[in-house]
C-alpha positions as a Python dict, from the first residue, in 0.01 Angstrom:
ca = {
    (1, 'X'): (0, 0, 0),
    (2, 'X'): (-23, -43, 392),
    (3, 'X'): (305, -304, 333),
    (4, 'X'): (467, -45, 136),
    (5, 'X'): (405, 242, 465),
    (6, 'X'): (510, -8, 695),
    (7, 'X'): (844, -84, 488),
    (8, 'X'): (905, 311, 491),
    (9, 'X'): (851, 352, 828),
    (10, 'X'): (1102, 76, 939),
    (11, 'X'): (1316, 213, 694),
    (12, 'X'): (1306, 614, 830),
    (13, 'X'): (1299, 432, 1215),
    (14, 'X'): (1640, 239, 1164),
    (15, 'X'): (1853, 520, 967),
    (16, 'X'): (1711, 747, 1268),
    (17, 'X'): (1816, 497, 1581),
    (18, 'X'): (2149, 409, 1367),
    (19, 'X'): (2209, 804, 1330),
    (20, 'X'): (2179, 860, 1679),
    (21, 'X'): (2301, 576, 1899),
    (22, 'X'): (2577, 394, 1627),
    (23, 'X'): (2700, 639, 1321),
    (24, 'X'): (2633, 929, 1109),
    (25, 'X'): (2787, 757, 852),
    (26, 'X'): (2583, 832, 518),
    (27, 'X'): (2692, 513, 349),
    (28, 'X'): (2597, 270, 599),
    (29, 'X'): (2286, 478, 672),
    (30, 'X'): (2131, 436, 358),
    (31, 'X'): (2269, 72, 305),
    (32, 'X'): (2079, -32, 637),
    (33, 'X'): (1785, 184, 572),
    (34, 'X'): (1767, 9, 163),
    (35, 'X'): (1811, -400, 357),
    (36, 'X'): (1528, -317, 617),
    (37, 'X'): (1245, -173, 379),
    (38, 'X'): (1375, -457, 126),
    (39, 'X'): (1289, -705, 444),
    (40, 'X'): (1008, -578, 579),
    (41, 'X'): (849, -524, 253),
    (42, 'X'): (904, -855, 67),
    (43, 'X'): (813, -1041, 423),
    (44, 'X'): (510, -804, 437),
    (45, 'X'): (400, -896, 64),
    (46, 'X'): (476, -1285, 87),
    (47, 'X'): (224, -1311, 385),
    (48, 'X'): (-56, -1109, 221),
    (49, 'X'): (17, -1288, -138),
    (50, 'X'): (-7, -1647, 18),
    (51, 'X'): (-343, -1571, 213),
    (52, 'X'): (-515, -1393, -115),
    (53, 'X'): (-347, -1716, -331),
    (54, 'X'): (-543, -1963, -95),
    (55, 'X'): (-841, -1754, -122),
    (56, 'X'): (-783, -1713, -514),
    (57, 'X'): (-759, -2105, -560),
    (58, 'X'): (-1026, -2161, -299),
    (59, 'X'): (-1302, -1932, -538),
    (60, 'X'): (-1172, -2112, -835),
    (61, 'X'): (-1231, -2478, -680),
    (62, 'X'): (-1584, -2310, -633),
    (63, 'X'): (-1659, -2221, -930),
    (64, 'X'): (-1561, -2561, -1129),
    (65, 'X'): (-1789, -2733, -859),
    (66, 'X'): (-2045, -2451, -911),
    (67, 'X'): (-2052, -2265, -604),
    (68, 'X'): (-1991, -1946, -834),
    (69, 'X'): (-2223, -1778, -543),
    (70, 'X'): (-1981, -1884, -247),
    (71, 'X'): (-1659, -1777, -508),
    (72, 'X'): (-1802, -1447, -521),
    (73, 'X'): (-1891, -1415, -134),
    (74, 'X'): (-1551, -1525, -89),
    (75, 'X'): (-1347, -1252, -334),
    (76, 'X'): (-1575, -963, -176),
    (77, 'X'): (-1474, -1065, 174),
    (78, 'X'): (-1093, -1091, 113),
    (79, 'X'): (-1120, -704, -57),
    (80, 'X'): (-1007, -674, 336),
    (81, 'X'): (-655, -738, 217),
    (82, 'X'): (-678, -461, -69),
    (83, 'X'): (-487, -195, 150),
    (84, 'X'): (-191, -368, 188),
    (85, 'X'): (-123, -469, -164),
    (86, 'X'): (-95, -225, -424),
    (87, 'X'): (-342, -346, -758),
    (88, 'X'): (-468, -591, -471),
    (89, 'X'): (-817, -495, -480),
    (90, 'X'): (-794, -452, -891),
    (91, 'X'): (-739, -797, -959),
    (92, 'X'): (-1018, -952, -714),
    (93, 'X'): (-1253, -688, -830),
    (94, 'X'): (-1128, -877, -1186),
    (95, 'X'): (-1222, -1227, -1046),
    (96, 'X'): (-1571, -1104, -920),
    (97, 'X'): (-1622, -909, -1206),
    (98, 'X'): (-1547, -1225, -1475),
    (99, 'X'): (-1714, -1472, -1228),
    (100, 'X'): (-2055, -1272, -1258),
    (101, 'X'): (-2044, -1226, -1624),
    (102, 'X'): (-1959, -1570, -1735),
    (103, 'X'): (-2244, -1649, -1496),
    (104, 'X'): (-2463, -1367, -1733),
    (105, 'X'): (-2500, -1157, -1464),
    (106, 'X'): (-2398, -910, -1723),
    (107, 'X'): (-2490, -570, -1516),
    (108, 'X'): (-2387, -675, -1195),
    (109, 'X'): (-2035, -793, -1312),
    (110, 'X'): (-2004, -431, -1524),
    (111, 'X'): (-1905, -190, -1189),
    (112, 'X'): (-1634, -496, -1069),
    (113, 'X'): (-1510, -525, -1462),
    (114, 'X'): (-1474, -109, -1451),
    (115, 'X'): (-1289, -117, -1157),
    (116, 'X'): (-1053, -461, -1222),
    (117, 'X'): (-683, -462, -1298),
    (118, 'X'): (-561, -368, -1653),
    (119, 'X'): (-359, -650, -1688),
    (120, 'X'): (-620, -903, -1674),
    (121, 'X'): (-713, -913, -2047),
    (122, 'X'): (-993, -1143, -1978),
    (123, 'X'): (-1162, -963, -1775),
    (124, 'X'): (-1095, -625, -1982),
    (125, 'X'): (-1228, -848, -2272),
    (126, 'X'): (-1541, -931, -2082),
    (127, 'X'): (-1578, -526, -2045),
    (128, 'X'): (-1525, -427, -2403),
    (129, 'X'): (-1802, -676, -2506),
    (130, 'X'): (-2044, -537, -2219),
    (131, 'X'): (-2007, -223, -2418),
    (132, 'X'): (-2028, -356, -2759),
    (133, 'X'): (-2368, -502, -2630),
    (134, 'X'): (-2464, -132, -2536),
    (135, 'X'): (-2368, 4, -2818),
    (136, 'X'): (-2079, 220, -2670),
    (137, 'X'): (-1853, 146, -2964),
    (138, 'X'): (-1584, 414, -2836),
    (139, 'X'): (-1581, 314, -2486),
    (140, 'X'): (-1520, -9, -2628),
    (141, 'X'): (-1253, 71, -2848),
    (142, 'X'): (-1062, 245, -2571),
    (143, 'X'): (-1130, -85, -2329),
    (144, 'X'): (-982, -284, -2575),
    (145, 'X'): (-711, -68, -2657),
    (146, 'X'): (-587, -84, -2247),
    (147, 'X'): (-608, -437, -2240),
    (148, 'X'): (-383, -420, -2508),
    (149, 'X'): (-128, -249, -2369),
    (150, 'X'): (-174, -501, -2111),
    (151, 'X'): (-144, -797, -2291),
    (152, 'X'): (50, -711, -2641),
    (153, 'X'): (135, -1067, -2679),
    (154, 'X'): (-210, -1264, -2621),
    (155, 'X'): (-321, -1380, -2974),
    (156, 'X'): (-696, -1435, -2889),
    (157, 'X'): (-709, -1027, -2726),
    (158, 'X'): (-644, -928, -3112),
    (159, 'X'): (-900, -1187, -3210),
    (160, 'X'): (-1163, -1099, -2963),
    (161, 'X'): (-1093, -744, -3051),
    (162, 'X'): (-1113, -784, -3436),
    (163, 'X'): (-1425, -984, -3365),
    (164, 'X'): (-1614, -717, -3183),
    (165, 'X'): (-1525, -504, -3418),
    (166, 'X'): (-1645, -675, -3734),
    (167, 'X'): (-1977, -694, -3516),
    (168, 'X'): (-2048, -299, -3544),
    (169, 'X'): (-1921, -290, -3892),
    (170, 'X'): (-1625, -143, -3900),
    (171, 'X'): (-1420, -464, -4114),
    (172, 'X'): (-1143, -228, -4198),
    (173, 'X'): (-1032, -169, -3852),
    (174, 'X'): (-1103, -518, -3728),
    (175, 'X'): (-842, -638, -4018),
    (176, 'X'): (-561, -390, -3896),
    (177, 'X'): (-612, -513, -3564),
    (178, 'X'): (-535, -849, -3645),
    (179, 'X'): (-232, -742, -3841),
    (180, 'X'): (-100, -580, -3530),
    (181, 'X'): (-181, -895, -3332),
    (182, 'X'): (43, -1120, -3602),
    (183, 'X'): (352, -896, -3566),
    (184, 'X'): (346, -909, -3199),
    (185, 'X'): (180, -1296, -3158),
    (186, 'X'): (470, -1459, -3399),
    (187, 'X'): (211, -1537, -3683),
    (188, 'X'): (-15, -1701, -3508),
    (189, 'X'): (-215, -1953, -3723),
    (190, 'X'): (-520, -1870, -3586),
    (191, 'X'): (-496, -1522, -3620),
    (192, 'X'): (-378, -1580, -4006),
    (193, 'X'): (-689, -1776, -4058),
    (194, 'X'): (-889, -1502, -3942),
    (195, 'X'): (-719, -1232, -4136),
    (196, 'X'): (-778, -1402, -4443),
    (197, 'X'): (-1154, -1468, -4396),
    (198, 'X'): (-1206, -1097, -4271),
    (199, 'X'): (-1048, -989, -4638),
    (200, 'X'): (-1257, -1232, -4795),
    (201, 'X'): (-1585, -1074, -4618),
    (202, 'X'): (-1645, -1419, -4472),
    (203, 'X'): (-1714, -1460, -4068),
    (204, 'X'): (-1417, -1530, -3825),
    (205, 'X'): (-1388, -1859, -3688),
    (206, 'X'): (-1293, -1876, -3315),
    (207, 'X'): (-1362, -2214, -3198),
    (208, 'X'): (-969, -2247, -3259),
    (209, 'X'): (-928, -2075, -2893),
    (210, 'X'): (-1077, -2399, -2742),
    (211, 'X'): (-1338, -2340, -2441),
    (212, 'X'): (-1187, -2007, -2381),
    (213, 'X'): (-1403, -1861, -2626),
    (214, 'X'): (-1737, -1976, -2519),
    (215, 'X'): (-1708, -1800, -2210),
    (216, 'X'): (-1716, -1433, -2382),
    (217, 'X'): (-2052, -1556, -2432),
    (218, 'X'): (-2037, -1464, -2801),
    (219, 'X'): (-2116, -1752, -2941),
    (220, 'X'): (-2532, -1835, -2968),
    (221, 'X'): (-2675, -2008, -2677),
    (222, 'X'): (-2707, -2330, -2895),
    (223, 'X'): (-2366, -2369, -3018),
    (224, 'X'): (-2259, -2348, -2667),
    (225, 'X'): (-2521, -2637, -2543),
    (226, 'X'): (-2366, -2813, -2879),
    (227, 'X'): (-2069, -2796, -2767),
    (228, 'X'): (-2145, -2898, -2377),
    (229, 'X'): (-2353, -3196, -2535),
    (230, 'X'): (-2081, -3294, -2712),
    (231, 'X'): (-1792, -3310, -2435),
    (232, 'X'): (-2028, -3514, -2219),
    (233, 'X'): (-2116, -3728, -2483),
    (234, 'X'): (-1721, -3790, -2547),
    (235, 'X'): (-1666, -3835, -2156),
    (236, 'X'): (-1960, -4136, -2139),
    (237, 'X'): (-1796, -4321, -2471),
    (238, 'X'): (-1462, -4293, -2250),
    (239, 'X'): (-1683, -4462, -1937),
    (240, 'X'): (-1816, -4749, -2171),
    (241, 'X'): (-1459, -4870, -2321),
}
């Protein structure tokens, strides 16, 4: 927001200095005023973007090594840049917010998730589910719904969705959410699969998301140590050939 004042101001400064001191042409007025905000504002927004990248690929570097605690110190201390970026301060609340869940720190991450950036359908995901978990089915409806709008072409939102919703037994609506997802998602095989098992009152099958999945934290504890067990056990047959 602060880049977006700045911009202004340099704008309103130059059309007033060019008004007085060169011409009162309106043409070139607003033609000069249109190139400096464009300047000032894209230079403003590439500086502030590149230090928030670093720090965004510095927290994820932590968190694949472990250091979710230092990721998380990290995010909170670059909020600092949230005033000059509009959504800025959204999307890191999104990062802390998804760090802390997949971590289970389920009630800490919930005030980060509430106050994270629309667009970020994980993280909105992560949200809906929090509420699922305390039975708000209608604030998790509407979560989902947002993220949605969001995110109309993501095939595993409309699985994750339908999901939640065949978990407070509502079937019905959980099958006309994946039928949404299909004619936005270009029949997506995975969302087919699930359609059909929903009709035939079976349980939907998600493992075909890959590793995204397990971090929803859906899944029971010992599928997921399965399914760690089973990677490593790949990786050391790799080692020995």
């Amino acid at each position: 927001m602060l880049n977006l004042l700045l911009a202004l101001a340099g704008s309103a400064a130059t059309t007033a200095l060019l008004f007085k001191f060169a011409t009162q042409n309106q043409w070139i007025l607003m033609a000069a005023s249109l190139a400096v905000f464009a300047v000032i504002f894209m230079v403003g927004t590439r500086i502030v973007m590149k230090k928030v990248a670093a720090l965004m690929d510095a927290a994820q570097r932590d968190v694949m090594a472990n250091r979710a605690d230092k990721a998380i110190s990290d995010l909170k201390a670059g909020l600092k840049f949230a005033p000059w970026q509009i959504y800025l301060k959204q999307q890191i609340n999104s990062q802390i917010g998804t760090i802390l869940y997949m971590k289970r720190d389920f009630n800490e991450a919930i005030p980060h998730l509430e106050k994270g950036f629309v667009r970020n359908w994980v993280s909105m995901g992560m949200l809906a589910i929090t509420f699922m978990k305390k039975n708000k089915t209608t604030k998790m409806v509407e979560t989902f719904e947002k993220a949605i709008q969001g995110a109309r072409k993501e095939p595993m939102l409309y699985a994750l969705y339908a999901f939640c919703l065949e978990k407070t037994n509502d079937r019905e609506k959980a099958i006309g959410v994946i039928e949404k997802g299909l004619k936005r998602c270009a029949q997506d095989s995975r969302l087919l699969e699930n359609l059909d098992l929903l009709k035939a009152g079976k349980r939907m099958k998600m493992k075909g998301f890959g590793d995204m999945w397990y971090q929803f934290h859906l899944e029971k504890q010992g599928a997921i140590i399965k399914k760690q067990t089973k990677m490593m056990t790949g990786r050391r047959k790799q080692v020995i050939r």
